[in-house]
C-alpha positions in Angstrom: 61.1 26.3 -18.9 61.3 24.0 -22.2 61.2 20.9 -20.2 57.8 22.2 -17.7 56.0 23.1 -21.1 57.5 19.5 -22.2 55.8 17.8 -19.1 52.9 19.6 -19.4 51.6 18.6 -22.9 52.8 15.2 -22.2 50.4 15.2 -19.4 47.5 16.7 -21.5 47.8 14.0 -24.1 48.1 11.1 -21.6 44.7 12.7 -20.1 43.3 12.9 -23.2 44.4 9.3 -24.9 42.9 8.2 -21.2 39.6 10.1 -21.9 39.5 8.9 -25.4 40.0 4.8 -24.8 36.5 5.2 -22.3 34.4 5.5 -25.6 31.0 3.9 -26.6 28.5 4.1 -29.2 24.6 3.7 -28.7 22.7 3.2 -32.0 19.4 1.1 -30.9 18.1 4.2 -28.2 16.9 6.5 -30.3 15.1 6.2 -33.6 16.8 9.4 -34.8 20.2 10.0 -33.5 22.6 7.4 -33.3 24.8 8.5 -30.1 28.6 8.7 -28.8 29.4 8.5 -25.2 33.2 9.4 -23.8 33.7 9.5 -20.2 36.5 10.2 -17.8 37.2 7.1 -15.7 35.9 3.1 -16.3 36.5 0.6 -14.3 35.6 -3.7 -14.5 31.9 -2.6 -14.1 31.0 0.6 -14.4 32.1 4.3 -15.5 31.9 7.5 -13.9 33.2 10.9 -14.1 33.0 13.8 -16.2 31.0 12.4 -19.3 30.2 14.1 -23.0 27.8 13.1 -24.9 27.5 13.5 -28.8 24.2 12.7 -30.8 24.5 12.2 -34.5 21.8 12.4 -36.9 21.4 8.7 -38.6 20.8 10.2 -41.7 23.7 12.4 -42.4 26.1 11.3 -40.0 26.7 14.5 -38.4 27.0 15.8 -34.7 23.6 17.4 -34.1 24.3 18.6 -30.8 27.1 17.9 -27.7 26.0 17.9 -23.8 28.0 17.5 -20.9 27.9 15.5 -17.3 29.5 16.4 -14.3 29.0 12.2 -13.5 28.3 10.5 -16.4 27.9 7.0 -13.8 26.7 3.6 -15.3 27.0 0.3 -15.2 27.9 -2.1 -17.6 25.8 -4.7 -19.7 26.5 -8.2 -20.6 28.5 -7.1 -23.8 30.8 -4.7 -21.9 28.6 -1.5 -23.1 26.2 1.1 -21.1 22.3 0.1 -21.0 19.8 2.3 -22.8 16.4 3.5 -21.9 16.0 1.1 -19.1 14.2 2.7 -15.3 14.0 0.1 -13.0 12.9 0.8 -9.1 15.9 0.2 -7.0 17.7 -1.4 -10.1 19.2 -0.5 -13.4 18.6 3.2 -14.6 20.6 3.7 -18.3 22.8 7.2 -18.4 20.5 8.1 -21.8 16.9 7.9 -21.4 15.3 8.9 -24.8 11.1 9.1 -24.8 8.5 12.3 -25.2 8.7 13.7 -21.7 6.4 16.6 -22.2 4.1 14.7 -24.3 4.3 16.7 -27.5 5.3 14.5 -29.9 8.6 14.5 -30.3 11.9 12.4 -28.8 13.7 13.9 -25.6 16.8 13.2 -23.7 17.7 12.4 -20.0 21.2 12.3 -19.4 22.6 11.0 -16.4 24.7 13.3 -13.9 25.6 11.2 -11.0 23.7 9.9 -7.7 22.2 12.9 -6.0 18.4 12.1 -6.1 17.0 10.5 -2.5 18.6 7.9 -0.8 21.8 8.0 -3.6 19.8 7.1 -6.6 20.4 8.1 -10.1 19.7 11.6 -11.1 19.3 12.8 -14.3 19.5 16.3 -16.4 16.4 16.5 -18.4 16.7 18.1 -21.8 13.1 18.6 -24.0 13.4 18.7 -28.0 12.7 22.1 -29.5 11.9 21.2 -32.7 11.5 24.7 -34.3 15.2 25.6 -33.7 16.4 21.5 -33.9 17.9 21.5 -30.7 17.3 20.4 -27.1 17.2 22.7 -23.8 17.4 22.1 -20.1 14.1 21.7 -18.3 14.8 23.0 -14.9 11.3 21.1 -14.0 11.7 17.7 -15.0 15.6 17.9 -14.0 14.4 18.8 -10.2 11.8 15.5 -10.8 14.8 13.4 -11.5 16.6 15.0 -8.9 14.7 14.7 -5.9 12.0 11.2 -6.4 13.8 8.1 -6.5 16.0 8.0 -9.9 14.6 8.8 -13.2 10.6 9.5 -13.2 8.1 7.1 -15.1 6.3 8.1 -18.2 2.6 7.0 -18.9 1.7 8.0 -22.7 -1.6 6.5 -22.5 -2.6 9.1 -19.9 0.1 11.2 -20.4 1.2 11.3 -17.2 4.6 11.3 -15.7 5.1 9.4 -12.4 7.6 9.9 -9.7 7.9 7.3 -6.7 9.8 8.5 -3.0 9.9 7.3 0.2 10.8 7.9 3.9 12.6 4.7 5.8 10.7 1.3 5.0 7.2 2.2 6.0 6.2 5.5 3.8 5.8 5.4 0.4 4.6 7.7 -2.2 3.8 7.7 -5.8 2.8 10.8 -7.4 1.3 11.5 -11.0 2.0 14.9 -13.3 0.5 16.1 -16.0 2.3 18.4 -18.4 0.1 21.3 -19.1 1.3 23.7 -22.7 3.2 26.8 -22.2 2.6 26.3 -18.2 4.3 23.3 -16.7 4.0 20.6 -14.9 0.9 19.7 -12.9 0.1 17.5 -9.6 -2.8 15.3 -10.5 -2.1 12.1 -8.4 -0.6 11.2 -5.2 -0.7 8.0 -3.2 0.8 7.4 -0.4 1.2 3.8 2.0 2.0 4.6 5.5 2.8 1.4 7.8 4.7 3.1 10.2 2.7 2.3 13.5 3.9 -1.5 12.5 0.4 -3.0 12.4 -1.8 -1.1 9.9 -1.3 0.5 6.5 -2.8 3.7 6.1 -3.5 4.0 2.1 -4.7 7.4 1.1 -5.4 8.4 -2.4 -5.6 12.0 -3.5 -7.0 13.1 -7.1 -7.5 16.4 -8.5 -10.6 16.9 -9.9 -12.2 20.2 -11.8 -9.1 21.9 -9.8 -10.7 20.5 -6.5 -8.7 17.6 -4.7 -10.7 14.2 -3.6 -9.4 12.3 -1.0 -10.1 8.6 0.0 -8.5 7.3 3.1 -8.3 3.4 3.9 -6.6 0.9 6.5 -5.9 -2.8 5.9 -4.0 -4.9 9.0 0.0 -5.3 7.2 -0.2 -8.4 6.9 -3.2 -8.6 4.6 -1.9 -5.3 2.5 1.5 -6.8 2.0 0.8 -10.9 2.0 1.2 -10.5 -2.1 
């Protein structure tokens, strides 16, 4: 009995000197919280696996609130560290995306949770700032954004409008454009679509809403015009 209760903790602390060496601190992604990152497995270029993540107020040092990822995956950087608030089509998306989803002023997060948006890109849990009760909460709209487009969405603050981009095979592709609308939700304002699936033309249709009424503009171009830049 004394030896299995033995070989059990010696077990939990090897797992958990493990879990501790795979730790990393962020400090240039957020202009408030400095961050700590500690995930299960790393390898020579990326980590994955159960991931926490700790952000820390710059100011006074302390933990301001603690999330969790089921696959906290990313690659490495030049210096050997995880990549920040970088979205890149088919390229680097950062597990921690900080910027104003919802448009309201104020920082949110994006946390990374694996690969299960379309065609095995990143997908992300989207958390939006609360700022009357200094914490951050789940949005079940922009996680399902960043669930089911192609990685992390897009973020226009100009027009405040958040884009997502999918795609079916080599010939269909789609960009569409939200808007977030207050105690509501999100809103389709946008889509456009480039469909070269007959292999000679590219059918480009645009679609805007409009005083609640959709306009849509339909165009053809030969491929090898549409694609020759």
């Amino acid at each position: 009995m004394k030896l299995s209760f033995i070989y059990f903790l010696l077990l939990f602390f090897l797992f958990s000197f493990s879990f501790g060496q795979n730790r990393f601190e962020i400090k240039n992604g957020s202009k408030i919280f400095d961050v700590e990152i500690n995930v299960e497995n790393c390898f020579k270029e990326n980590c994955e696996g159960n991931g926490v993540v700790k952000l820390i107020n710059k100011v006074t040092k302390k933990i301001v609130q603690t999330f969790t990822s089921k696959n906290l995956y990313f690659y490495f950087d030049k210096n050997q560290n995880p990549t920040v608030n970088i979205i890149q089509l088919y390229d680097e998306q950062s597990p921690l995306i900080f910027d104003d989803f919802n448009f309201d002023g104020t920082e949110d997060l994006a946390i990374r949770n694996g690969n299960n948006s379309s065609y095995g890109g990143p997908s992300y849990d989207v958390y939006v700032s609360n700022v009357s009760k200094t914490k951050f909460f789940l949005s079940d709209e922009l996680t399902k954004l960043a669930s089911e487009n192609l990685g992390m969405f897009e973020t226009d603050s100009k027009r405040n409008r958040i884009i997502t981009y999918s795609k079916s095979g080599c010939c269909w592709h789609k960009k569409s454009e939200y808007i977030v609308e207050p105690k509501k939700g999100l809103k389709l304002v946008c889509i456009f679509e480039e469909d070269a699936t007959d292999g000679e033309v590219v059918k480009v249709t645009a679609k805007e809403l409009i005083k609640n009424k959709w306009k849509t503009t339909i165009k053809k171009y030969k491929i090898d015009e549409y694609y020759k830049n």
